[in-house]
C-alpha positions in Angstrom: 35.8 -108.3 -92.3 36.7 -105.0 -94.0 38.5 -104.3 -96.7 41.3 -102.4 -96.8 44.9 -102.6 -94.7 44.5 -102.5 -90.9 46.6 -99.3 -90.7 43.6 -98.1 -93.4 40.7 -99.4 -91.3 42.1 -97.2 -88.4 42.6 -94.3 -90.3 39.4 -94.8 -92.5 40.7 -95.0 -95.1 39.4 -98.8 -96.4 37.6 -99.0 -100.1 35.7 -95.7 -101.1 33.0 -98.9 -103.0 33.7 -97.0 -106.8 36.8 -97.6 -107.6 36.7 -100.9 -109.1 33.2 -100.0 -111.5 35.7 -96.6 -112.8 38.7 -99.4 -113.3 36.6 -101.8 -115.1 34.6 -98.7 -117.3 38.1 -97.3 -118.0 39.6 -100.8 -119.2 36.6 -101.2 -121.4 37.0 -97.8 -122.8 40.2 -98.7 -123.4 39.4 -101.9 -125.0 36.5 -99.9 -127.2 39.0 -97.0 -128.2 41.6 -99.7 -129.4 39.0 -102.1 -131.6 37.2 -98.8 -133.0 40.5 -96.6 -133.9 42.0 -99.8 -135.9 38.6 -100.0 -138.1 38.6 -96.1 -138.4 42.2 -96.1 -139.7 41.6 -99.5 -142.0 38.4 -98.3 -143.2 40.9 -95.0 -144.0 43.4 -96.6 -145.8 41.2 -98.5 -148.3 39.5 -95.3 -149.2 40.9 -94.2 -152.9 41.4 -90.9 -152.2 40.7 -88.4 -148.9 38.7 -85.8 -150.8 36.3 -84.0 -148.6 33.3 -85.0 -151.1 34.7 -88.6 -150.9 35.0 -88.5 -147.0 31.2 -87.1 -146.7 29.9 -89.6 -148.6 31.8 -92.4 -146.9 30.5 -91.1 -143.6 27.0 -90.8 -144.6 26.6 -94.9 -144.7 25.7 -96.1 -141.7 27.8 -98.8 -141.7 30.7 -95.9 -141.2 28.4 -93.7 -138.5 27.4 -95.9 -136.2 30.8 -97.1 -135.3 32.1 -93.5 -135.3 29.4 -92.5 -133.1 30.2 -95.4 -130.5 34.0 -94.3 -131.3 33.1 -90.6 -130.5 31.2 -91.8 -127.2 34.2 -94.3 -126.0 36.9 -91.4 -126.6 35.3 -88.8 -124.8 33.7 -91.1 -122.0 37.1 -92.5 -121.0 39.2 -89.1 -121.2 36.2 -88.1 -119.0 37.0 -90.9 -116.7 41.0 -90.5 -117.1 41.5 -87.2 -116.3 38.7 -87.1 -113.4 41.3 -89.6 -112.0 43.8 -87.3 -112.3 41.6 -84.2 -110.9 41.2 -86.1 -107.9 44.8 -87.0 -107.2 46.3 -83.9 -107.8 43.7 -80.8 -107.1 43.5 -80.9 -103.5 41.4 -77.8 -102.8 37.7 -78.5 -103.0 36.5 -75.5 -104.6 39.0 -75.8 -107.4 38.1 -79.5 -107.9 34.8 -79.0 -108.2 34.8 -76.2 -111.2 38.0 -78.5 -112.9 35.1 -81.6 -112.4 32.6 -79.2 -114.1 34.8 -77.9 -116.9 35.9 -81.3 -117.6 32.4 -82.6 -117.8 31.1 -79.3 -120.2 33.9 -80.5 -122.4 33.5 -83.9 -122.8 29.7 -83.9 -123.3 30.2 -80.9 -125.7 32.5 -82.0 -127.8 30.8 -85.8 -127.3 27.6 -84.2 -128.7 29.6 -81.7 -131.4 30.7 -85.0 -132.9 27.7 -86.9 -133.0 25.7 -84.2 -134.5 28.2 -83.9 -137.6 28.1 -87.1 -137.9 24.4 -87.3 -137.7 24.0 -84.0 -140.3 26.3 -85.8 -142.7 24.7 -89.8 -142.1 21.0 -88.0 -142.2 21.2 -85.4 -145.2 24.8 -86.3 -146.7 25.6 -83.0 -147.0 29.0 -81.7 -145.7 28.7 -80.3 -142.1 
């Protein structure tokens, strides 16, 4: 048996065998991005004041980095995986989805990586980025 309608099997169109890992990796994103944005904006609210001396030296604990490092991977690795969803749906000409695929991915592992280093520089030195 194969999966897939039987008007799909003819056509060959039955399961392309990814598309349940990128639902399950985008729900866990999801789930990640949700638990990780309310601690950010607690952990914000208790904060006296939003000073940028105040918000460096918050940042360099690593009690605050680490989770805004694994925030700063979730929120770029499932905008990755949203939008390549919606590449793929809409572009239709192959040349054109291939270089949207590649800007998309220069952007999400630059600005991944843009992030972590800040928060890096400021958890490693303290020092204002």
């Amino acid at each position: 048996m194969g999966s897939g309608t039987n008007i799909g099997k003819v056509r060959g169109l039955g399961s392309a065998k990814h598309g349940g890992s990128h639902w399950i990796s985008q729900r866990t994103t999801a789930v990640g991005n949700l638990l990780l944005t309310t601690w950010l904006v607690a952990s914000l609210l208790l904060m006296p004041n939003f000073d940028q001396a105040t918000l460096a030296l918050w940042l360099a604990k690593p009690s605050v980095a680490v989770p805004m490092i694994l925030m700063l991977v979730s929120v770029f690795w499932h905008t990755r995986l949203g939008l390549q969803v919606l590449i793929e749906d809409y572009v239709h000409d192959d040349a054109l989805k291939f270089g949207a695929m590649t800007l998309l991915n220069f952007y999400v592992v630059g600005g991944a990586v843009f992030g972590i280093f800040t928060v890096a520089k400021l958890a490693f030195t303290g020092a204002p980025a």
